[in-house]
N, C-alpha and C positions, 0 to 999 in steps of 0.2 A: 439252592433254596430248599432242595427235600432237606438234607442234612439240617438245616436250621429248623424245621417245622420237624422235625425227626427229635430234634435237642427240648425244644417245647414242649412234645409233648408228654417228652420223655418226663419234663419236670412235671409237668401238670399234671402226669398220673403217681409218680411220686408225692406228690401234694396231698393228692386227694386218698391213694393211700392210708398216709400218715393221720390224715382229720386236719389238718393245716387246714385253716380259714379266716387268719386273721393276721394282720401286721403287725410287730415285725416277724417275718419266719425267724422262728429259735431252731439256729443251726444246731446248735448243740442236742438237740432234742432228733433232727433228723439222722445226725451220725451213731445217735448212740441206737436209733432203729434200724437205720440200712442194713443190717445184718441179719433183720429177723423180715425183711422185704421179700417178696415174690421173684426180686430180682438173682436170678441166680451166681451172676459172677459174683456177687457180695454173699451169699448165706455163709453165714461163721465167718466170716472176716471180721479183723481188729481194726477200726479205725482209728488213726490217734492225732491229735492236731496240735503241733508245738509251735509258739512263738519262738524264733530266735534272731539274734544279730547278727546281720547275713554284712562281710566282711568281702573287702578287695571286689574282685569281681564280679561276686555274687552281690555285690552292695544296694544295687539298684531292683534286683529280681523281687518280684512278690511274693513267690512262693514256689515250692519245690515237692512236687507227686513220686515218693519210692512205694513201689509193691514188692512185695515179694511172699508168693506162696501166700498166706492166711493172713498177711499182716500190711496194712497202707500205713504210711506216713503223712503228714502234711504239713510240712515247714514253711513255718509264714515268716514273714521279716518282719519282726517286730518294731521297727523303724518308722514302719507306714501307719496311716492314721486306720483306726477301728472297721472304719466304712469302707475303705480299701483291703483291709484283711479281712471284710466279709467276703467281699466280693470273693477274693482270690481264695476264699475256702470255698466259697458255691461253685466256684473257677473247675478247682483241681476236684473235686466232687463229680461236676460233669465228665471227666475226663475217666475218672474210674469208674464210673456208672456207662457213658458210652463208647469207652476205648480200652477196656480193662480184659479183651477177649485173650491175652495169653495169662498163666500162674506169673511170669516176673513182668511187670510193666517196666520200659526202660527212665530213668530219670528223668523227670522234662521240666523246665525252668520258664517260666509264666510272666510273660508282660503283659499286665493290664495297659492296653492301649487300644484306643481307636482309630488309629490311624492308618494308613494306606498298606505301613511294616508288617499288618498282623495278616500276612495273605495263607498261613495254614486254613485249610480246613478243619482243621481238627481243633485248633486255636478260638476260629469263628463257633466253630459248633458248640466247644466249652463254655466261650461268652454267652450263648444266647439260652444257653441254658442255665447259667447264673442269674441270668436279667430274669428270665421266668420263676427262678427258683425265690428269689429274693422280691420282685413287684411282680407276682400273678396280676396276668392280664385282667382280669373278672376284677379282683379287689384293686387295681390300681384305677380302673376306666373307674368303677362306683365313685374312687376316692376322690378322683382327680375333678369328675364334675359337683361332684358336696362341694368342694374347696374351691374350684372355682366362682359359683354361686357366693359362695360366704367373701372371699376375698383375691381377686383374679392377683393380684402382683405378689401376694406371699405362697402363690402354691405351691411353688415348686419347692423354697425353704419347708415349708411345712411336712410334703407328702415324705422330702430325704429324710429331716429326723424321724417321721412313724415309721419308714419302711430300715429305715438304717442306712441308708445308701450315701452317695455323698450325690451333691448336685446336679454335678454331670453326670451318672451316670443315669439319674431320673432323666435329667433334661435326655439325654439320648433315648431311652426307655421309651419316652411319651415321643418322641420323635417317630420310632419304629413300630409304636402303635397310634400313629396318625392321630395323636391331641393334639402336637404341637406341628410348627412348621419350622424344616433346618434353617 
């Protein structure tokens, strides 16, 4: 549980950082800052984020984190729908923001899952610090009760397309900050 509140808040001071305060976070705008961040393992590092067609094995993987010395990778599967490649860039984000302690980070290959399989730690800690990085708790609690109010049965469609997210991972979102019930 520290590691997950450790991952949290790591987004939420990266958030407030950056002046983020509203939805949807523009990834792109926080990668092309992380380098000029207080954060030391990123100062002067190259972040680059490429879609590709992830082939045979790799066919099902969301995405794939190379470091090496000044320069990160992030190879998304271009295969997967938008709100899944968000994810899995806030994913591999968390992971060099809080697993990036040596110069070459070794390869790691990303399944977005919630299921029972995803027993890393390091795995868990990357998701929850995507979930924070993409629905901040402050703006999703604000959002979630507006929208309820206005129309309780379309929230959750509603709040994935402002936030970018896909359904489930709002519905679990608001699950883990006690809106909803599993």
């Amino acid at each position: 549980m520290l590691r997950k509140a450790h991952a949290r808040n790591t987004a939420k001071g990266l958030l407030k950082q950056l002046g983020i305060q509203k939805a949807p976070v523009n990834l792109d705008r926080i990668i092309n800052k992380l380098s000029t961040t207080n954060l030391k393992q990123l100062q002067g590092l190259n972040i680059e984020v490429v879609r590709q067609d992830f082939q045979g094995d790799l066919k099902d993987v969301s995405a794939i984190l190379i470091k090496e010395k000044r320069k990160a990778v992030i190879a998304v599967n271009a295969d997967h729908t938008d709100t899944r490649q968000r994810f899995s860039i806030a994913h591999e984000l968390g992971h060099l923001i809080l697993h990036s302690n040596t110069e070459n980070l070794k390869i790691e290959k990303q399944f977005f899952t919630r299921s029972d399989s995803v027993r890393s730690l390091d795995e868990l800690e990357a998701n929850e610090f995507a979930a924070e990085l993409l629905m901040p708790e402050e703006l999703i609690i604000n959002d979630f009760f507006k929208k309820v109010i206005e129309d309780e049965d379309s929230v959750i469609s509603v709040l994935a397309k402002k936030y970018k997210v896909s359904e489930a991972a709002l519905t679990y979102r608001l699950i883990n900050l006690n809106l909803l019930e599993p």
